[in-house]
Biopython code that builds the backbone (N, CA, C, O; Angstrom):
import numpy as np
from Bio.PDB.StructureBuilder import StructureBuilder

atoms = [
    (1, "UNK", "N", (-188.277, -66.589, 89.785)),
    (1, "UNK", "CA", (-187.950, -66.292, 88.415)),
    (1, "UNK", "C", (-188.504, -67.388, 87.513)),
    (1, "UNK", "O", (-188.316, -68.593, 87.678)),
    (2, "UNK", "N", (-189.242, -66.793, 86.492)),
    (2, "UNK", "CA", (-189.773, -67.719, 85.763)),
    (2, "UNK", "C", (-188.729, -68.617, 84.420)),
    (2, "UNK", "O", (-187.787, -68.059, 83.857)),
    (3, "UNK", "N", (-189.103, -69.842, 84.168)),
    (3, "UNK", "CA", (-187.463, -70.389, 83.382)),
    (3, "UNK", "C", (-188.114, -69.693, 81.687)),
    (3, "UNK", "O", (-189.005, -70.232, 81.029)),
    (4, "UNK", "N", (-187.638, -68.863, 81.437)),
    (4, "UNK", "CA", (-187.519, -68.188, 79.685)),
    (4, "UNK", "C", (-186.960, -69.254, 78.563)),
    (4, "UNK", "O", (-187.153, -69.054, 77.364)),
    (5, "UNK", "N", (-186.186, -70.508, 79.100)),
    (5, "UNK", "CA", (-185.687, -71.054, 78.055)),
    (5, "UNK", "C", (-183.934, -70.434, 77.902)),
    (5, "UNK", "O", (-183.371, -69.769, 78.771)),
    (6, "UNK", "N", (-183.335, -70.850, 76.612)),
    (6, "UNK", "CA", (-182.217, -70.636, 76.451)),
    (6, "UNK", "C", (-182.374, -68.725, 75.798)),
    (6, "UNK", "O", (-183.421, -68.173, 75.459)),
    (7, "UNK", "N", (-181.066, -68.161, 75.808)),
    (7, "UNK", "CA", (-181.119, -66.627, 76.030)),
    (7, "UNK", "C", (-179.542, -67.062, 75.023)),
    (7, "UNK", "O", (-178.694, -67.896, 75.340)),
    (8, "UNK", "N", (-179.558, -66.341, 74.009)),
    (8, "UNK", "CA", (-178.293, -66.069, 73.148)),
    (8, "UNK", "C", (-178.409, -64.549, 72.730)),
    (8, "UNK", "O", (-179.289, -63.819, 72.273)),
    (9, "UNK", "N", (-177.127, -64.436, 73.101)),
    (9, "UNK", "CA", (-176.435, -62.769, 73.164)),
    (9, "UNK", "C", (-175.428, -62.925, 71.862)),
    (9, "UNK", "O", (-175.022, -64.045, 71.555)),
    (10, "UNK", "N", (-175.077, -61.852, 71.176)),
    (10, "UNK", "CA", (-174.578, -62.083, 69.948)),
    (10, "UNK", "C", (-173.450, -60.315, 70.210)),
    (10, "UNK", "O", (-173.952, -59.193, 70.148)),
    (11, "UNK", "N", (-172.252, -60.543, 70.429)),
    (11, "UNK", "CA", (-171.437, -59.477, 70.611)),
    (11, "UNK", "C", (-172.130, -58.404, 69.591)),
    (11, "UNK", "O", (-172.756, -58.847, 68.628)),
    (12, "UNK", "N", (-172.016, -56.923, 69.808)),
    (12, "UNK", "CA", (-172.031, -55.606, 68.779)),
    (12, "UNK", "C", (-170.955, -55.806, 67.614)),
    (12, "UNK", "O", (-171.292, -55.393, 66.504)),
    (13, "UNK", "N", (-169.528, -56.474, 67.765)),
    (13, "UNK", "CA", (-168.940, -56.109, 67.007)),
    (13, "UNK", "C", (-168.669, -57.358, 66.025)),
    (13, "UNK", "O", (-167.521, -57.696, 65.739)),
    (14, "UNK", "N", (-169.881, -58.061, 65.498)),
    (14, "UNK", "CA", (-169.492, -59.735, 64.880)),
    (14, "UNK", "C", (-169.915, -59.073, 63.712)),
    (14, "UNK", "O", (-170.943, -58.400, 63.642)),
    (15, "UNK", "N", (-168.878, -59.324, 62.521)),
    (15, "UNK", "CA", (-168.692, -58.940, 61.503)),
    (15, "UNK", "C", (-168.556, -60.931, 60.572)),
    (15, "UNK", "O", (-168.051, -61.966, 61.008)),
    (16, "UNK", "N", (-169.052, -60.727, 59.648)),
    (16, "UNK", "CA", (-168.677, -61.932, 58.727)),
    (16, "UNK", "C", (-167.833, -61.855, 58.063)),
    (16, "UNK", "O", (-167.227, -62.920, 57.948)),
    (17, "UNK", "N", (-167.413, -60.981, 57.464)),
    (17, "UNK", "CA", (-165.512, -60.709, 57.207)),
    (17, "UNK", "C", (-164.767, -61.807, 58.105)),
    (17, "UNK", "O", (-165.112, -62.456, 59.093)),
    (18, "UNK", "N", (-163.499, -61.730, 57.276)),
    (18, "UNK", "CA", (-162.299, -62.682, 58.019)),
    (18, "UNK", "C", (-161.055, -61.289, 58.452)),
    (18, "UNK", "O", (-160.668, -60.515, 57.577)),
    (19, "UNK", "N", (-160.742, -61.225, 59.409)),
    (19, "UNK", "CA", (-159.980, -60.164, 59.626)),
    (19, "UNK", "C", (-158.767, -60.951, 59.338)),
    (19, "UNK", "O", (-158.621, -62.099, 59.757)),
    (20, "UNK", "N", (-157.752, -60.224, 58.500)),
    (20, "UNK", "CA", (-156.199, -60.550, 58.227)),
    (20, "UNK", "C", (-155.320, -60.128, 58.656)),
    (20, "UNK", "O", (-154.320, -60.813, 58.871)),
    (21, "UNK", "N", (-155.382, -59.092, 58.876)),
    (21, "UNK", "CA", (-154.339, -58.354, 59.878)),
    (21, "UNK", "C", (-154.763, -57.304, 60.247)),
    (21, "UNK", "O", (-155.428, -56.536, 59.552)),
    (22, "UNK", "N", (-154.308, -57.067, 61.828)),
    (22, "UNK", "CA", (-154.483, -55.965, 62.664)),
    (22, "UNK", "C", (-156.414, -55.390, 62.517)),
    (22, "UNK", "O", (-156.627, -54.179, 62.585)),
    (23, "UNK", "N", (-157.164, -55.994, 62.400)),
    (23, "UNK", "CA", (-158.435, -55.344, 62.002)),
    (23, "UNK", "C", (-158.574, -55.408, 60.306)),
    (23, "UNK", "O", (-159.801, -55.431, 60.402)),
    (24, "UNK", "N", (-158.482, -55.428, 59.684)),
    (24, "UNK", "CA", (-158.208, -55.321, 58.063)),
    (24, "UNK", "C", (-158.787, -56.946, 57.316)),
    (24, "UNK", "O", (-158.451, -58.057, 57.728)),
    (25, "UNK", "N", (-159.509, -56.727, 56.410)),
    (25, "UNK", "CA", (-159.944, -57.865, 55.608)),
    (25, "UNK", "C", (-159.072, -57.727, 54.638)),
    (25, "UNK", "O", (-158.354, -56.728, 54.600)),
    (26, "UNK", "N", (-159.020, -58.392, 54.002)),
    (26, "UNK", "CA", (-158.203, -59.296, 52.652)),
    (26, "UNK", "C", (-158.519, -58.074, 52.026)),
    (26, "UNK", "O", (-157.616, -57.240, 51.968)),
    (27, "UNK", "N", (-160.444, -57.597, 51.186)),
    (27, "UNK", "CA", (-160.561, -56.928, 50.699)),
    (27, "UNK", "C", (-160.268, -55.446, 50.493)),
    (27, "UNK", "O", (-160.137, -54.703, 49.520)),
    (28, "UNK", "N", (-160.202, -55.287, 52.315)),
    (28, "UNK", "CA", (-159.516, -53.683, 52.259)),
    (28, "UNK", "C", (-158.286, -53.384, 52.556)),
    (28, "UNK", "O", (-157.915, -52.258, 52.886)),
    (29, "UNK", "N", (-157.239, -54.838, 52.412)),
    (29, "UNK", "CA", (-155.602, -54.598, 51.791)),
    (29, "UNK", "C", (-155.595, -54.546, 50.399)),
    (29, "UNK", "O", (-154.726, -53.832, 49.898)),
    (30, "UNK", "N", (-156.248, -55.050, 49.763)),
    (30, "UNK", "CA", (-156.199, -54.785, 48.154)),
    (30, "UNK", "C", (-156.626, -53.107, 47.927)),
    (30, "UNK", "O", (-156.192, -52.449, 46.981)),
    (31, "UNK", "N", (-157.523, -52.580, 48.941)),
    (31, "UNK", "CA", (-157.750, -51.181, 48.097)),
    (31, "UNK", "C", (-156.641, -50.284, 48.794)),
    (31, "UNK", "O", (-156.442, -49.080, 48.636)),
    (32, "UNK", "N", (-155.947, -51.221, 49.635)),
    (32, "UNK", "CA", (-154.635, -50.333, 49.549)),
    (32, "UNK", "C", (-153.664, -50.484, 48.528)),
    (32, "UNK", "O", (-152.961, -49.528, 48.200)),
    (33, "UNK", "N", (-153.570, -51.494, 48.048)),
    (33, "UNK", "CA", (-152.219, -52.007, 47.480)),
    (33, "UNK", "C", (-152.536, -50.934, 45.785)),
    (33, "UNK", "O", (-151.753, -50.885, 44.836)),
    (34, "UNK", "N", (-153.648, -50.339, 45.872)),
    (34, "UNK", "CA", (-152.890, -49.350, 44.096)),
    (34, "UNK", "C", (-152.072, -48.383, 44.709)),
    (34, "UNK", "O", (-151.181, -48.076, 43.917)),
    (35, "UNK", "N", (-151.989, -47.823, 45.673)),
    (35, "UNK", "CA", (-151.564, -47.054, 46.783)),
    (35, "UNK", "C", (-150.316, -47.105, 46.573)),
    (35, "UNK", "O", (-149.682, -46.308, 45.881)),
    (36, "UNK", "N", (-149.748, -48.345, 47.343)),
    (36, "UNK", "CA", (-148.779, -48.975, 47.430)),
    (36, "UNK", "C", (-147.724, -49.218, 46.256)),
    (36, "UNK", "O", (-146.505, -49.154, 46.417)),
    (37, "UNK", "N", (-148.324, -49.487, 45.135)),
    (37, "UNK", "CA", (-148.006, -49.910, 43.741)),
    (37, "UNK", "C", (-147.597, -48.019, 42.813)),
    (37, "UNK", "O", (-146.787, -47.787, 41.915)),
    (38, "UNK", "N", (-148.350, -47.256, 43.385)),
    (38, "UNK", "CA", (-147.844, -46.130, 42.749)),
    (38, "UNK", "C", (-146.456, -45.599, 43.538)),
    (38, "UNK", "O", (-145.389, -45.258, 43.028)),
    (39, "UNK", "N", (-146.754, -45.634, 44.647)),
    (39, "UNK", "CA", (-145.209, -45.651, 45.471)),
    (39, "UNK", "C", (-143.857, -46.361, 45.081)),
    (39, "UNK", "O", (-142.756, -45.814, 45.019)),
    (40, "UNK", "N", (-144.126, -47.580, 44.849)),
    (40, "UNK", "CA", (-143.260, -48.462, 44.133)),
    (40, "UNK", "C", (-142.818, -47.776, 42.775)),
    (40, "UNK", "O", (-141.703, -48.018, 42.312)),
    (41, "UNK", "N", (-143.684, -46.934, 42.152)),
    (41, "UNK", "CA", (-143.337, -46.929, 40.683)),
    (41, "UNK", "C", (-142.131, -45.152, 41.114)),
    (41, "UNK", "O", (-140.947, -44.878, 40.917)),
    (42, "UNK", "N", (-143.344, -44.385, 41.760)),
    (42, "UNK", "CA", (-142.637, -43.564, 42.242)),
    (42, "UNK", "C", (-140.985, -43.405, 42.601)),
    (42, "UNK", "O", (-140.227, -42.587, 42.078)),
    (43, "UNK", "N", (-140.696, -44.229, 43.450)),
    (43, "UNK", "CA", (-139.305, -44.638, 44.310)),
    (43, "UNK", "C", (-138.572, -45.358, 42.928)),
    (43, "UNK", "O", (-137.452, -44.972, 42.594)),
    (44, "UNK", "N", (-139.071, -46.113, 42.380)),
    (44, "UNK", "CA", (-138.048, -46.335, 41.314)),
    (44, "UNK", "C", (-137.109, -45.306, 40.579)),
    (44, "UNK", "O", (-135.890, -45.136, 40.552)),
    (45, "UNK", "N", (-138.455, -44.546, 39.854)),
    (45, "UNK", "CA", (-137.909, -43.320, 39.102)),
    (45, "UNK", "C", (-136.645, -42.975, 39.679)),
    (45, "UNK", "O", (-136.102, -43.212, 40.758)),
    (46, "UNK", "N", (-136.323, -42.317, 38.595)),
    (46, "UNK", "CA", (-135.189, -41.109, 38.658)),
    (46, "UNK", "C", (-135.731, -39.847, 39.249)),
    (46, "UNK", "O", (-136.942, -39.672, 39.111)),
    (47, "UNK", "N", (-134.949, -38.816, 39.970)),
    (47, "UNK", "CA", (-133.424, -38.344, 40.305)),
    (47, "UNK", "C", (-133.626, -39.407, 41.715)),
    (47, "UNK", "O", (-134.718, -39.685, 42.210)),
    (48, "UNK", "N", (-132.209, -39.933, 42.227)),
    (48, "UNK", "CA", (-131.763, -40.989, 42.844)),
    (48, "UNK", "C", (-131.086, -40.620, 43.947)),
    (48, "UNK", "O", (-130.649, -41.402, 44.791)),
    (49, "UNK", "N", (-130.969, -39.238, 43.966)),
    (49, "UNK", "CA", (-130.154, -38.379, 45.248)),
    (49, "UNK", "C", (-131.161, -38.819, 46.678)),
    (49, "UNK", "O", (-132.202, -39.470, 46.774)),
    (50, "UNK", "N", (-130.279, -38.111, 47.700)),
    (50, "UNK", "CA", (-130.510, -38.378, 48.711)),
    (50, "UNK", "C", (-131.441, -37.745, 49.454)),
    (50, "UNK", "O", (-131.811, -38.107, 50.571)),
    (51, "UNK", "N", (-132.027, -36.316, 48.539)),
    (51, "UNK", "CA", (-133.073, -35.671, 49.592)),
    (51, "UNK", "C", (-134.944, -35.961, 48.624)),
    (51, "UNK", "O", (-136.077, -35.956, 49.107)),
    (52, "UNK", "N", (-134.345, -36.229, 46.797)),
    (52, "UNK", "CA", (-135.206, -36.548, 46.062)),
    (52, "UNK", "C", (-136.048, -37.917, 46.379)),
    (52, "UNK", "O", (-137.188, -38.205, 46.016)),
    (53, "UNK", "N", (-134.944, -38.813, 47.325)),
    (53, "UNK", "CA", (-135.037, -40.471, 47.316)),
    (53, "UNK", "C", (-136.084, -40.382, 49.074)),
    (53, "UNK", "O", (-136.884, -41.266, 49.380)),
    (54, "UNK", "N", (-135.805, -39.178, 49.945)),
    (54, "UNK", "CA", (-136.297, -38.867, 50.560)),
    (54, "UNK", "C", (-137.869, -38.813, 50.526)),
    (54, "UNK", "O", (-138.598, -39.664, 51.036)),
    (55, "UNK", "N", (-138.401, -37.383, 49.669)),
    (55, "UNK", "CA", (-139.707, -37.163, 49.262)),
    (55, "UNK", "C", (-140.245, -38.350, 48.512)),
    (55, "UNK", "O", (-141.417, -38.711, 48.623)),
    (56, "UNK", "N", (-139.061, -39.147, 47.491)),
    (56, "UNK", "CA", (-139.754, -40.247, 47.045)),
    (56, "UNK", "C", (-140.721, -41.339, 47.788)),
    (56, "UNK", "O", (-141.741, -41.905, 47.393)),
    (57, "UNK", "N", (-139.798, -41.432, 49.360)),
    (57, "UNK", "CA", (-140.504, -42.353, 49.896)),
    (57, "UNK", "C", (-141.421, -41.806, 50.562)),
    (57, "UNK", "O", (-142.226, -42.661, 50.930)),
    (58, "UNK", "N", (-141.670, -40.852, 50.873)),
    (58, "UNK", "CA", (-142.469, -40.295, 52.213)),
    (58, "UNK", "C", (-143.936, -39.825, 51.396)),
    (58, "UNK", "O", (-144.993, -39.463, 51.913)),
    (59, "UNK", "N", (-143.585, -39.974, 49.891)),
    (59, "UNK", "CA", (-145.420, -39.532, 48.944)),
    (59, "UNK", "C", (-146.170, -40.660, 49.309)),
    (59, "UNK", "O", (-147.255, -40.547, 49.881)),
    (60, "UNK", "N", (-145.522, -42.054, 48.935)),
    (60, "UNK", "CA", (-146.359, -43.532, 49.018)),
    (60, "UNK", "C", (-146.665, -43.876, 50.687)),
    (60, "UNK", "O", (-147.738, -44.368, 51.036)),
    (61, "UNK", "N", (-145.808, -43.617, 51.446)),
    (61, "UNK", "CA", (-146.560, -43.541, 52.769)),
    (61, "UNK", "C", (-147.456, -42.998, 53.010)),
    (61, "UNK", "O", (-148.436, -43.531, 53.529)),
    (62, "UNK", "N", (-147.342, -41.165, 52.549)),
    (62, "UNK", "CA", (-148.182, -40.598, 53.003)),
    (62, "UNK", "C", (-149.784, -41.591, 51.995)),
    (62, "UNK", "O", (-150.710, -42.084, 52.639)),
    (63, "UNK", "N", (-149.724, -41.647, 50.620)),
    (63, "UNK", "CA", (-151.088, -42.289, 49.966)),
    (63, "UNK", "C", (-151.044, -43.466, 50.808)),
    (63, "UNK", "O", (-152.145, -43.591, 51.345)),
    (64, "UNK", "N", (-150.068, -44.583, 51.229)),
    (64, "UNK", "CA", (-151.016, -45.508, 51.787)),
    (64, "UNK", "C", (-151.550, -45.492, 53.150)),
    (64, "UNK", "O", (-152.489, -46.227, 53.453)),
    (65, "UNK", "N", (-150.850, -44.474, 54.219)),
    (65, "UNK", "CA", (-151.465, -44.258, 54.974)),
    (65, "UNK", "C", (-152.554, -43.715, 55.584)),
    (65, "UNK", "O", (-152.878, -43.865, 56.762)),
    (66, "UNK", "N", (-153.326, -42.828, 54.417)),
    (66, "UNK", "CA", (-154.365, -41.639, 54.136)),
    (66, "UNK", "C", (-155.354, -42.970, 53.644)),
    (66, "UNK", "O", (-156.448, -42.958, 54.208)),
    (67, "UNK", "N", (-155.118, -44.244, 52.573)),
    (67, "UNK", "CA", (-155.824, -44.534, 52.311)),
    (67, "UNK", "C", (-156.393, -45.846, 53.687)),
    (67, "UNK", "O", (-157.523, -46.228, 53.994)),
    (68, "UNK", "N", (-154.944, -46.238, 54.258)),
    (68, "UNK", "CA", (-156.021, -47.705, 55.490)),
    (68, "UNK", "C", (-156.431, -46.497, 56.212)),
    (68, "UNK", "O", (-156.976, -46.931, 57.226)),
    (69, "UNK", "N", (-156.473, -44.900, 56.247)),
    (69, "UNK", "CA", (-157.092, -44.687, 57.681)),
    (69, "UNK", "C", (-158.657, -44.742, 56.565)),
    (69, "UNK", "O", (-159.291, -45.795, 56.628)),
    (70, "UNK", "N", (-159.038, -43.965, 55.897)),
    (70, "UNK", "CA", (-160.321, -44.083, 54.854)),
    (70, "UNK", "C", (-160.608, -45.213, 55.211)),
    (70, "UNK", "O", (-161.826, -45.378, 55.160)),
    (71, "UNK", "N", (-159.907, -46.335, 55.652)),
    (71, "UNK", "CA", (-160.442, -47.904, 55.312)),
    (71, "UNK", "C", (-160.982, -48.319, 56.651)),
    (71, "UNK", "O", (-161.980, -49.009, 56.860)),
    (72, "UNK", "N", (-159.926, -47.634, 57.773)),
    (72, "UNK", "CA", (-160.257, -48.520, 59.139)),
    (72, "UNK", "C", (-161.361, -47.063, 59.682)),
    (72, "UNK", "O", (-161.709, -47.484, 60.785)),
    (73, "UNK", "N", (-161.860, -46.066, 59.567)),
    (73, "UNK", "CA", (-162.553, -45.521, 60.000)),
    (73, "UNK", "C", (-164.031, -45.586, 60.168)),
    (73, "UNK", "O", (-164.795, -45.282, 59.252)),
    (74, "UNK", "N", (-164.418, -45.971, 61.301)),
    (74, "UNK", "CA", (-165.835, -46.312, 61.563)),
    (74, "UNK", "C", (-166.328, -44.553, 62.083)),
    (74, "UNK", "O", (-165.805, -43.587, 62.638)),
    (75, "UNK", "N", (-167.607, -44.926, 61.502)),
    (75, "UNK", "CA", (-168.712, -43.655, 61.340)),
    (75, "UNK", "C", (-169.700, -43.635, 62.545)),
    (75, "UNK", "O", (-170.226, -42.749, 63.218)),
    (76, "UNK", "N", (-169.721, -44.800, 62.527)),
    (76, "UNK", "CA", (-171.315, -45.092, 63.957)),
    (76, "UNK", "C", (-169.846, -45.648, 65.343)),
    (76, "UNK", "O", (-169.148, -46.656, 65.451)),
    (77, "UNK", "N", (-169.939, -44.684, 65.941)),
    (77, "UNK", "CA", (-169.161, -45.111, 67.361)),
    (77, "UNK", "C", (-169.305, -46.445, 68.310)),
    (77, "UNK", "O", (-168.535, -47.233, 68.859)),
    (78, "UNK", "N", (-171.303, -46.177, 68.148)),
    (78, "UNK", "CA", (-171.183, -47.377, 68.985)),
    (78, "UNK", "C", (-171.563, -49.147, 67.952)),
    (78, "UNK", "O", (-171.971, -50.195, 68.454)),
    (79, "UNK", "N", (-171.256, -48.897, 66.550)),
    (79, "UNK", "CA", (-171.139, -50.187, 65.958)),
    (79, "UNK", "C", (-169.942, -50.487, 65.270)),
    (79, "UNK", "O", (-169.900, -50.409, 64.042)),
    (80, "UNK", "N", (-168.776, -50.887, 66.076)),
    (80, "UNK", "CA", (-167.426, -51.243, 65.497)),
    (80, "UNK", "C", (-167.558, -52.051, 64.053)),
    (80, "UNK", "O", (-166.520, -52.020, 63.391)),
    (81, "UNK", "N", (-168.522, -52.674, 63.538)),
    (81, "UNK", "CA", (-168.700, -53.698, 62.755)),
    (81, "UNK", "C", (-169.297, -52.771, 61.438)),
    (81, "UNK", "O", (-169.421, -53.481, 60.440)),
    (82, "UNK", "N", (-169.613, -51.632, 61.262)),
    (82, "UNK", "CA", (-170.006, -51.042, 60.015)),
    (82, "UNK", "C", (-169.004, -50.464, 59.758)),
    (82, "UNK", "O", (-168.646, -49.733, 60.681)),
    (83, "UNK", "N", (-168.102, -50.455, 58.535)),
    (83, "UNK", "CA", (-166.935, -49.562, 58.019)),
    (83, "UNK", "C", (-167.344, -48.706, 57.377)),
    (83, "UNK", "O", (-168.551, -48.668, 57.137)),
    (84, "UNK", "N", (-166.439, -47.689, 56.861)),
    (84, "UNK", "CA", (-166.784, -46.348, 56.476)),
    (84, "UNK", "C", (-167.625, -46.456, 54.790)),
    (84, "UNK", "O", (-168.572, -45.811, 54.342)),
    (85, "UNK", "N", (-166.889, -47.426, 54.251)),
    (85, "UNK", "CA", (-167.310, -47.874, 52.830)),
    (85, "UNK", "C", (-168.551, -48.869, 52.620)),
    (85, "UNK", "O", (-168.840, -49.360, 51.529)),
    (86, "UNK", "N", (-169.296, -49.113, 53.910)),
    (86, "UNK", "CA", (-170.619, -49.760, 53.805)),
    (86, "UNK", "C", (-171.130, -48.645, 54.323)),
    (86, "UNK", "O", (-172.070, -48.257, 53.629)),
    (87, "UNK", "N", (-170.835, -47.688, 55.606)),
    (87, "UNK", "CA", (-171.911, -46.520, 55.273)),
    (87, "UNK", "C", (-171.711, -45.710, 54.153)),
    (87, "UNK", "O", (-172.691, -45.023, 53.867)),
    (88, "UNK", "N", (-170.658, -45.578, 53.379)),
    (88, "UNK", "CA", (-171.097, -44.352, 52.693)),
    (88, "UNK", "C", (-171.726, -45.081, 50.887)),
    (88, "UNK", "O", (-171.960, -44.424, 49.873)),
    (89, "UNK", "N", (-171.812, -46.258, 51.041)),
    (89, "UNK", "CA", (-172.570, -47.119, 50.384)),
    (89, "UNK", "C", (-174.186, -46.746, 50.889)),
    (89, "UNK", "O", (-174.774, -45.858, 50.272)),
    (90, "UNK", "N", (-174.665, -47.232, 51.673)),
    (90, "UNK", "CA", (-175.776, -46.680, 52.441)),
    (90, "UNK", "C", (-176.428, -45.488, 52.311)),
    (90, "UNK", "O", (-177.566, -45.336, 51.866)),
    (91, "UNK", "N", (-175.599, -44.553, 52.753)),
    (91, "UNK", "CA", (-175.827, -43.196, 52.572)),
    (91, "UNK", "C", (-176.072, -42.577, 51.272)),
    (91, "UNK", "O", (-177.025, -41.828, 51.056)),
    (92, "UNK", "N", (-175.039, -42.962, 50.268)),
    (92, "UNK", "CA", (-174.956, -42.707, 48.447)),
    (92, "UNK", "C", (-176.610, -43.312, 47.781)),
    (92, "UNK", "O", (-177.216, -42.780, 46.851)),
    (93, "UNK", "N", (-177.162, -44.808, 48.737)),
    (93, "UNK", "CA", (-178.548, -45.667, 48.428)),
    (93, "UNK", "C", (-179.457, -44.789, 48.823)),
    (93, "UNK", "O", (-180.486, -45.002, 48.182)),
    (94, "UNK", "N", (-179.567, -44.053, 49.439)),
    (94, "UNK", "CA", (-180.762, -43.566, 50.294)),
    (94, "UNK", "C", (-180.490, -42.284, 49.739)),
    (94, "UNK", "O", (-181.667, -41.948, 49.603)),
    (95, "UNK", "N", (-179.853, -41.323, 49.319)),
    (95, "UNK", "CA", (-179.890, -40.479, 48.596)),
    (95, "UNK", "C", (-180.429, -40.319, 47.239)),
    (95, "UNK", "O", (-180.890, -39.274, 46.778)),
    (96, "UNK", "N", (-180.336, -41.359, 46.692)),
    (96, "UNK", "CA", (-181.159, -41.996, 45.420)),
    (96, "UNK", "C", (-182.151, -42.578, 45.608)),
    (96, "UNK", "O", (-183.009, -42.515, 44.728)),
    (97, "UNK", "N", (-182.299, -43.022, 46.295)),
    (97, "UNK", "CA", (-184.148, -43.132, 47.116)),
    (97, "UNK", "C", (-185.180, -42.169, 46.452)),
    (97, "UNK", "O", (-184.916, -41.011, 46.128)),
    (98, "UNK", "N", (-186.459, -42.817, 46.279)),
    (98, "UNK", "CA", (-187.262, -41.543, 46.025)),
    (98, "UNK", "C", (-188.255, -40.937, 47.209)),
    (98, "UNK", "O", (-189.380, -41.408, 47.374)),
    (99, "UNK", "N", (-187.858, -40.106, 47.828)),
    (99, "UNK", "CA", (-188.385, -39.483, 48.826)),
    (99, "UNK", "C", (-190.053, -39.286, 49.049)),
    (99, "UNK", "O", (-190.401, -38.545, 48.129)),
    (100, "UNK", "N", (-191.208, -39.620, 49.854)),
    (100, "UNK", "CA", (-192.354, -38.964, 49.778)),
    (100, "UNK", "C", (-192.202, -38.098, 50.639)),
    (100, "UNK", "O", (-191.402, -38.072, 51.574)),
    (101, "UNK", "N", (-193.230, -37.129, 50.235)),
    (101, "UNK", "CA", (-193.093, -35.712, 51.092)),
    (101, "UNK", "C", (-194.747, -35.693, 51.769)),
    (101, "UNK", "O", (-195.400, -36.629, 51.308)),
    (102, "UNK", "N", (-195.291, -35.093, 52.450)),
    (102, "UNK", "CA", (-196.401, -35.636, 53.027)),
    (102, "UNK", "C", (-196.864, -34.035, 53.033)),
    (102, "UNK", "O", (-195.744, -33.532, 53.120)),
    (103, "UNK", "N", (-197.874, -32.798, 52.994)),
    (103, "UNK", "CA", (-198.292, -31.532, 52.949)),
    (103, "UNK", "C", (-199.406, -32.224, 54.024)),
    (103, "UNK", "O", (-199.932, -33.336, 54.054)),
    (104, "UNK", "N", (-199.511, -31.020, 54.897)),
    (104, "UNK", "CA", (-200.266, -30.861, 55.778)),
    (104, "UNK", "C", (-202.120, -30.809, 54.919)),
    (104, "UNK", "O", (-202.336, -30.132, 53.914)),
    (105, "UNK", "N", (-202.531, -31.135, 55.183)),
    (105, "UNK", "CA", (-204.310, -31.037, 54.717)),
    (105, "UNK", "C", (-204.443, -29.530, 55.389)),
    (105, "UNK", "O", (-203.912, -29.118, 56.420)),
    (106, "UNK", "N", (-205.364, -28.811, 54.425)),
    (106, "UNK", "CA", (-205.777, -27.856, 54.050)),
    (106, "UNK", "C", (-207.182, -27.984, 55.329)),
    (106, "UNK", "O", (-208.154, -28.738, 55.365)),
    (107, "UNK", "N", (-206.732, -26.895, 56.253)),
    (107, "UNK", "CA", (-208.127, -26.915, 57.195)),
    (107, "UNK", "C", (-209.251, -26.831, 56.494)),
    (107, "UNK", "O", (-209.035, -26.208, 55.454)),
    (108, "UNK", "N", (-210.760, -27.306, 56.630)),
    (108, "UNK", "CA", (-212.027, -26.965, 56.098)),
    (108, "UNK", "C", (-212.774, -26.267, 57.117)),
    (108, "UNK", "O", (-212.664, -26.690, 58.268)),
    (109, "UNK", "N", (-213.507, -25.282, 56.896)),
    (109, "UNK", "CA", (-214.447, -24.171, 57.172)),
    (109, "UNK", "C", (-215.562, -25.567, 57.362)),
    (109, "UNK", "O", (-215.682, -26.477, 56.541)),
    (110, "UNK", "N", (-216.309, -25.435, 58.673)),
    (110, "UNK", "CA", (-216.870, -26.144, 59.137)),
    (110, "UNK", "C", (-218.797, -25.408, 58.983)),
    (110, "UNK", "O", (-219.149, -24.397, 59.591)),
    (111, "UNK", "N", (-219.540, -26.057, 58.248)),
    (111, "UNK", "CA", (-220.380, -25.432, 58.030)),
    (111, "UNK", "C", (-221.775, -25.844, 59.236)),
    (111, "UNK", "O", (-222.126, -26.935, 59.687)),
    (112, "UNK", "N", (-222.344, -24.366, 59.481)),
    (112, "UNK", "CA", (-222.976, -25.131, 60.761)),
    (112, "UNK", "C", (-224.550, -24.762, 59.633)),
    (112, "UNK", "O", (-224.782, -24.029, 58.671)),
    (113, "UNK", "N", (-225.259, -25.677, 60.395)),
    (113, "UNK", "CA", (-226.888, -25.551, 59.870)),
    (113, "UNK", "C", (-227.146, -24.276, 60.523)),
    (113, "UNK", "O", (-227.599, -23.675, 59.549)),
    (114, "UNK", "N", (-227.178, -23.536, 61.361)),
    (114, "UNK", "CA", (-227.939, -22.446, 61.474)),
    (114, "UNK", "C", (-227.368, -21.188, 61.015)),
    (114, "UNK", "O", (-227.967, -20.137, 61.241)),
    (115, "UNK", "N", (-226.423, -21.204, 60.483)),
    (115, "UNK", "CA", (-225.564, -20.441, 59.211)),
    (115, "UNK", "C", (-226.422, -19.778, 58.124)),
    (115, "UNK", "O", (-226.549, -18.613, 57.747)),
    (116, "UNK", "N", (-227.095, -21.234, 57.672)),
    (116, "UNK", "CA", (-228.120, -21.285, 56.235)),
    (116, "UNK", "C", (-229.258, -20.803, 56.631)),
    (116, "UNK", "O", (-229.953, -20.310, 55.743)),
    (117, "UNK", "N", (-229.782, -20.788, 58.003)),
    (117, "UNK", "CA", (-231.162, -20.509, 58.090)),
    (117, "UNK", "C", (-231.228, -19.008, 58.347)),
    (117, "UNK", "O", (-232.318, -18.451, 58.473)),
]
sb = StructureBuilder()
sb.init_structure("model")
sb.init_model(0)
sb.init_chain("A")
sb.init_seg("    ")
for serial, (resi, resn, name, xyz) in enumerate(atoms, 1):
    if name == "N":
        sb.init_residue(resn, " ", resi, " ")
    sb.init_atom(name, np.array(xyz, "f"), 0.0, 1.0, " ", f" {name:<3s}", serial, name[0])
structure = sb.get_structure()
């Protein structure tokens, strides 16, 4: 075996984010927390009964839970490290792209000299 020198491997899933909890950056607990904050306003309100105080709580779960799954859902299976909101960043870029389109060339009629004679 011939010596190649030093060989560095770099995991699939190294992200430069700081993860804060459970998988989650700082940045994508904040795009939960308007979520969160309408729930709060929700549950305050009035009527205060017991089946109203019910649905009250179970709307803001349901928005913040609809919104970390939007958040923790990866698109490419085998790259844990792209989130759903950098591909569909990506995807939204390249749609606005300006596309070239390429047309096939037009066969030419091949002219032979003994045609003319």
């Amino acid at each position: 075996m011939a010596n190649k020198g030093k060989e560095f491997t770099f995991p699939r899933n190294v992200t430069k984010s700081y993860e804060v909890f459970r998988g989650f950056t700082l940045l994508q607990l904040f795009m939960a927390l308007p979520g969160a904050l309408i729930g709060i306003v929700i549950v305050i309100l009035p009527p205060n009964g017991f089946y109203p105080t019910i649905i009250k709580i179970w709307v803001p779960v349901i928005l913040v839970v609809l919104t970390l799954v939007k958040i923790s859902r990866k698109p490419v299976k085998a790259r844990p490290n792209i989130t759903a909101s950098k591909y569909d960043a990506t995807v939204r870029q390249f749609k606005q792209m300006q596309k070239l389109y390429y047309l096939k060339p037009k066969e030419r009629r091949s002219v032979d000299a003994s045609q003319d004679s």
